[in-house]
VEXDREN-2710 file (C-alpha; in Angstrom, 1 decimal):
% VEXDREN-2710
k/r/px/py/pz
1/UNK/104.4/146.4/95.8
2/UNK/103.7/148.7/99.0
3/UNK/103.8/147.7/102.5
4/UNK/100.3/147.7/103.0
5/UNK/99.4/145.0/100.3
6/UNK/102.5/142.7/101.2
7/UNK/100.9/142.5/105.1
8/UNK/98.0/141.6/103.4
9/UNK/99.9/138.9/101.3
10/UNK/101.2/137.5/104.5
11/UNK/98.3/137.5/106.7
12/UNK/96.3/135.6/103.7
13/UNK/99.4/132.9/103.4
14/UNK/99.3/132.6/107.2
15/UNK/95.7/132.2/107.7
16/UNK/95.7/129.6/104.3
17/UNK/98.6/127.5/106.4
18/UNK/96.8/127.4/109.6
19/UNK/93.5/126.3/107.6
20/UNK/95.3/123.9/105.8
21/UNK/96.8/122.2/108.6
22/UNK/94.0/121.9/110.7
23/UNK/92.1/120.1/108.3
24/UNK/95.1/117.9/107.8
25/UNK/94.7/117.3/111.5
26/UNK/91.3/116.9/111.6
27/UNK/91.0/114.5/108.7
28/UNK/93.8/112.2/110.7
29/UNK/92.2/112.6/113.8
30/UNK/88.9/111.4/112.4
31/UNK/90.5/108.6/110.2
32/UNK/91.8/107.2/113.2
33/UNK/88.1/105.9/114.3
34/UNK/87.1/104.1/110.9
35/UNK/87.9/100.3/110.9
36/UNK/91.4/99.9/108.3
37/UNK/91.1/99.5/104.9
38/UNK/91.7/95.8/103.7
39/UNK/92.9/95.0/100.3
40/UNK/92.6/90.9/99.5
41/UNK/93.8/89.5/96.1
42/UNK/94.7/86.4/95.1
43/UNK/98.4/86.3/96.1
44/UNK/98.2/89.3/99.0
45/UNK/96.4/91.0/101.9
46/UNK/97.1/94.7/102.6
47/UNK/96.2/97.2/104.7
48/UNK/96.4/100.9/105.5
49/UNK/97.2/99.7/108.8
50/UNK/99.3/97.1/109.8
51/UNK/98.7/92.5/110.5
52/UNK/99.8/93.0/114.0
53/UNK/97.7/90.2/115.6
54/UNK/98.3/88.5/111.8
55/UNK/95.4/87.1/110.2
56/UNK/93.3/83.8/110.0
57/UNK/91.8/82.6/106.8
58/UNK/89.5/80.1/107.0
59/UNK/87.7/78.2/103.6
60/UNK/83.6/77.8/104.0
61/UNK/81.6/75.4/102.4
62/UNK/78.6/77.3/102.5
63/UNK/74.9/76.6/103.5
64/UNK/73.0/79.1/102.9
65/UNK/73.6/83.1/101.6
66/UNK/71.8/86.1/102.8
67/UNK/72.2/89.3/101.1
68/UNK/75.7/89.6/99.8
69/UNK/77.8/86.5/102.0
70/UNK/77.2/83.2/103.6
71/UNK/75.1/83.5/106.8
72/UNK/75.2/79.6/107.2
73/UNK/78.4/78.1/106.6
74/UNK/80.9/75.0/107.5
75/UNK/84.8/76.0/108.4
76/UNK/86.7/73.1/106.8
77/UNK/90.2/74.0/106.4
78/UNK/91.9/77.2/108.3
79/UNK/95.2/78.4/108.2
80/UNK/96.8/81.1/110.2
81/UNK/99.5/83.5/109.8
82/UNK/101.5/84.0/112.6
83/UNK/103.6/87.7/112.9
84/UNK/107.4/87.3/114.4
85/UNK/107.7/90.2/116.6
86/UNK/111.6/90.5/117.7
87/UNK/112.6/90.6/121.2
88/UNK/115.4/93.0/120.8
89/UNK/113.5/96.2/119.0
90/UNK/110.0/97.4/118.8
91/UNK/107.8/95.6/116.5
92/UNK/107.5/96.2/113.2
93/UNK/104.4/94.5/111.9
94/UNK/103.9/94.3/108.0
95/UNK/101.3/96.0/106.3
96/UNK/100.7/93.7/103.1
97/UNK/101.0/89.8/103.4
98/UNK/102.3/87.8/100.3
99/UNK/100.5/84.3/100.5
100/UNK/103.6/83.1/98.3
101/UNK/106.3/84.7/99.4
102/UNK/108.1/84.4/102.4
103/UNK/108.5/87.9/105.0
104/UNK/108.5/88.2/108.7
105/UNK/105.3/85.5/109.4
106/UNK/105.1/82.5/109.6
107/UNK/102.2/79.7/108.6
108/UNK/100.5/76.7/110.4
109/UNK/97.1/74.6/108.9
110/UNK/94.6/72.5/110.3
111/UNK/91.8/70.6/108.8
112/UNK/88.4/71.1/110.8
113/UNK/85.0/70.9/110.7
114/UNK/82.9/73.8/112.3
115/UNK/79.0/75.2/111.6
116/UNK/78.9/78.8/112.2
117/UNK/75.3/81.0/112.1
118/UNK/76.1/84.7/111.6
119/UNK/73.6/87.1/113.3
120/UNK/73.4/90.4/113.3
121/UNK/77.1/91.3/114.1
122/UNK/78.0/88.2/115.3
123/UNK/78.8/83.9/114.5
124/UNK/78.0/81.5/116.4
125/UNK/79.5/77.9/116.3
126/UNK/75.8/75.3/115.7
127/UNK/77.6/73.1/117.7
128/UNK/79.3/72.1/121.4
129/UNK/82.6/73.4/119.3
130/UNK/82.8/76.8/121.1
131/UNK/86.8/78.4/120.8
132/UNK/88.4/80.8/118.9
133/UNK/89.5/79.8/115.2
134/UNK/93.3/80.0/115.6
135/UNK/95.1/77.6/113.7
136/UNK/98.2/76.0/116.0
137/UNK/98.8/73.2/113.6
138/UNK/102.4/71.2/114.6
139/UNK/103.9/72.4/111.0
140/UNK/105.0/75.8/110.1
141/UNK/105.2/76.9/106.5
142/UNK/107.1/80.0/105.3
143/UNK/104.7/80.6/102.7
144/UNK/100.2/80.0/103.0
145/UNK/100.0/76.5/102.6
146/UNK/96.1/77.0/101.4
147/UNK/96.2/77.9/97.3
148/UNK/93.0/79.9/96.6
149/UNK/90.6/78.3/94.5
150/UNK/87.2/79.8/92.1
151/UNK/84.1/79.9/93.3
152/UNK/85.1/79.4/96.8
153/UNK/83.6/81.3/99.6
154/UNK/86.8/82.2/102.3
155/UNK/86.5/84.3/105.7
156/UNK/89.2/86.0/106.9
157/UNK/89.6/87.3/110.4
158/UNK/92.5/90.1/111.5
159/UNK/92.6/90.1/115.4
160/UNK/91.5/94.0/114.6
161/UNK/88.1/94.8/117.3
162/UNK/86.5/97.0/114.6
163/UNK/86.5/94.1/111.9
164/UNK/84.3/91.3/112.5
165/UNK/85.9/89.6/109.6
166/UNK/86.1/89.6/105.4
167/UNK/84.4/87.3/103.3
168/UNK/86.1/86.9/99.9
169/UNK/85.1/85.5/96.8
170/UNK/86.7/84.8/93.6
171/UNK/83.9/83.9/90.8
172/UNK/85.5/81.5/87.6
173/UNK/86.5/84.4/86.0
174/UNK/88.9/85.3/88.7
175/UNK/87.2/88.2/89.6
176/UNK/87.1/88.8/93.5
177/UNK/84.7/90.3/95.7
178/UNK/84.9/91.1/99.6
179/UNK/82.7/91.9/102.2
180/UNK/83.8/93.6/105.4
181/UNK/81.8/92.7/108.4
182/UNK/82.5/96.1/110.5
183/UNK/81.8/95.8/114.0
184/UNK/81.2/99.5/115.3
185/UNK/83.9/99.1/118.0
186/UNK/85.6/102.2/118.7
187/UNK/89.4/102.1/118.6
188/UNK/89.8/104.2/121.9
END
């Protein structure tokens, strides 16, 4: 091989490297702006993220649907999963939740009774009962005290300002269906 083509090798490999890698940056730069990808199945929630605000999940008995989840809807049973962030270290927040299993969260319940309207991008409680879904029941559970149920309508909130929320649905086959509720919000 002469001296002339091997230049020509390396230039090539250099130029391949430097394309490569800035579309490797690029892609994780843009990335960084959509809202995280959720994953919600009967016995887990993951994400590509991480449940550093945990998550709320709240069961619907549902009034009325509009295109593809409940627009009209009463919350009557929330639980919340709380994250245990040490004092002594950073905080390491999990990335998949196990509703049976017990990991670095913690649980808490209570039975309400809230109307919500969704419009547009937003819910609005029907009634005088105006504060944020956040379940401070006076018992902690180790594992989701709530056991999902077929053809139950369930929202689930994630303290993250580009999701709205996730309805989830599992039909009497078992089959489950989710709807992310995307808020536009920028991350930065």
């Amino acid at each position: 091989m002469t001296r002339a083509s091997k230049t020509i090798i390396i230039i090539i490999s250099a130029i391949a490297l430097i394309v490569i890698g800035g579309l490797y940056f690029l892609n994780s730069f843009f990335s960084a702006f959509a809202p995280a990808k959720v994953t919600i199945a009967e016995n887990y929630i993951s994400t590509n993220r991480d449940f550093i605000n945990g998550i709320t999940i709240e069961m619907l008995n549902v009034d009325s649907m509009g295109d593809k989840h409940p627009i009209k809807y009463t919350v009557t049973y929330l639980t919340t999963c709380h994250i245990v962030h040490p004092k002594d270290r950073p905080p390491n927040p999990p990335d998949k939740i196990y509703f049976g299993k017990e990991g670095k969260y913690w649980w808490t319940e209570e039975h309400v009774n809230i109307h919500f309207v969704h419009k547009g991008l937003s819910r609005e409680a029907t009634d005088s009962t105006h504060r944020l879904l956040w379940s401070m029941g006076s018992q902690k559970f180790s594992t989701c005290p709530m056991k999902f149920q077929r053809q139950q309508w369930y929202f689930f909130t994630l303290g993250d300002p580009q999701i709205i929320g996730i309805f989830f649905y599992i039909d009497k086959d078992g089959k489950t269906q989710q709807y992310t509720k995307e808020s536009g919000v920028s991350p930065i």
